[in-house]
Every structure is written in structure tokens, then in C-alpha cells.
C-alpha positions in Angstrom: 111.3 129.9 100.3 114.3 129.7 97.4 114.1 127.7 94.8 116.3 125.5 96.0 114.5 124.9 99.6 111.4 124.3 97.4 113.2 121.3 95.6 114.8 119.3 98.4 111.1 119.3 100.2 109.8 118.0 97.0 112.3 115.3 96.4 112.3 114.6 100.3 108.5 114.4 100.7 108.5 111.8 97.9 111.2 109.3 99.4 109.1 109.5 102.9 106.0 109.0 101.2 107.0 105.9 99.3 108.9 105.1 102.3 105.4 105.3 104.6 103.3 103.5 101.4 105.4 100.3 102.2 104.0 100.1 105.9 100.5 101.0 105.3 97.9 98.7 105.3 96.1 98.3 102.1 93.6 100.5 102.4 95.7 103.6 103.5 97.5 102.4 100.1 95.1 103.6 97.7 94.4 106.8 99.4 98.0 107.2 99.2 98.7 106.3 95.7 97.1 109.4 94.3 99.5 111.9 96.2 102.9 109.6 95.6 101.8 110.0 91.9 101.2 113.6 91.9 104.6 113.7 93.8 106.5 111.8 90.9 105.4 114.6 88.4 107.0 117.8 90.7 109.6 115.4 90.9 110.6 115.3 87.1 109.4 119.1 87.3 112.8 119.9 89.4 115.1 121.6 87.4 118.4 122.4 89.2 121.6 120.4 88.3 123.0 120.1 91.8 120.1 117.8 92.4 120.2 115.9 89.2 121.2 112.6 91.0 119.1 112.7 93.7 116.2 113.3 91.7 117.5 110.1 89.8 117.0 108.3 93.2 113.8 110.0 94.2 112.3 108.9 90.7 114.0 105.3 91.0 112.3 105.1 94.8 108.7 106.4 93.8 108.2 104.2 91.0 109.6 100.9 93.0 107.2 102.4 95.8 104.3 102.5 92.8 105.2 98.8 91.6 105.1 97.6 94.8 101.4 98.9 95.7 100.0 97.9 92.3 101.7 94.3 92.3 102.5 93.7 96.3 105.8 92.0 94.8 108.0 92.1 98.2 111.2 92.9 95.3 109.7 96.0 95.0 109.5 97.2 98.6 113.0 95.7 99.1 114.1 98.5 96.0 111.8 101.0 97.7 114.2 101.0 100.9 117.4 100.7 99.2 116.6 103.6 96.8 115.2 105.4 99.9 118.2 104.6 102.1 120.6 105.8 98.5 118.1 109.2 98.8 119.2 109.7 102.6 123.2 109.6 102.1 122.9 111.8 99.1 121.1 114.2 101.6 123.2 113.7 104.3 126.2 114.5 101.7 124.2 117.3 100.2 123.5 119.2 103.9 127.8 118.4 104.6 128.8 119.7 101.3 126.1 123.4 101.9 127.5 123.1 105.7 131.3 123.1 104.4 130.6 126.2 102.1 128.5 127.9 104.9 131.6 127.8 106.8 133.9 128.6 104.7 132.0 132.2 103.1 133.2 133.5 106.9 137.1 133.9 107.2 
């Protein structure tokens, strides 16, 4: 797996994660804390520059996600989705933008 693979199932596993953490009843909450945290620090860890705005996103969902589990304020979940729902069109625009260069390499 490149380097590059390894990053977008970090920063997607996060955003689903946080994502998940918003429907879960409270006890499935806690047990899920522990990995979203662990999640946020391979988060910061990534490194490449194509993903530095995603990873802004990712970060910005994560910790909404985090707020919202430790103070059940419903301002929080309501970032959580919007963040999350920011992370999928930068995907979506990420995959299009690898697809158009894919293309492209092959006259």
C-alpha cells in the first residue's frame, strides 16, 4: 500500500468514525472515543501536501465529533456533519482530479 493509499484511509476512517459516534447510543460512545482519539493523532501524523486541506477538514470534523460526545451539545453534531459532508466533496474532487490524470498518462 503507497503512502498515499495509507493517508486517504486514515483521514477517511476518521470522518466515518466521527460520523458513526453521532448515532451511537451512549454507551457505544465511550468505547468509541478511545479509537476517534487515537485516529486524530495519525491524522496530524499525515504528511503529504496534496492532502493538506482535507486533513484540515478531517481535524475540524474529529474534534466537533469529540465536543459533541463529551458535552452532548447538538451544535456540535450539526459541525460534525457539515465538516463530514466538506470531507466527502473534497474526496469526491480528490478521486475526479487522480481519475483525470489516470486518463490522461494514456494517449
Amino acid at each position: 500500500m503507497s503512502n498515499i493509499d495509507r493517508e486517504i484511509e486514515i483521514l477517511t476512517k476518521a470522518t466515518l468514525l466521527a460520523g458513526a459516534l453521532l448515532d451511537a447510543v451512549t454507551s457505544k460512545r465511550e468505547s468509541m472515543l478511545p479509537k476517534l482519539k487515537e485516529l486524530e493523532d495519525e491524522v496530524k501524523a499525515t504528511q503529504l501536501e496534496v492532502h493538506k486541506n482535507l486533513k484540515r477538514l478531517v481535524i475540524m470534523t474529529v474534534n466537533a465529533a469529540i465536543r459533541y460526545c463529551s458535552s452532548g451539545k447538538q451544535s456540535d453534531a450539526k459541525l460534525t456533519r457539515r465538516n463530514g459532508n466538506e470531507v466527502a466533496k473534497e474526496l469526491g474532487r480528490l478521486k475526479r482530479l487522480a481519475h483525470r490524470k489516470e486518463e490522461n498518462r494514456w494517449p
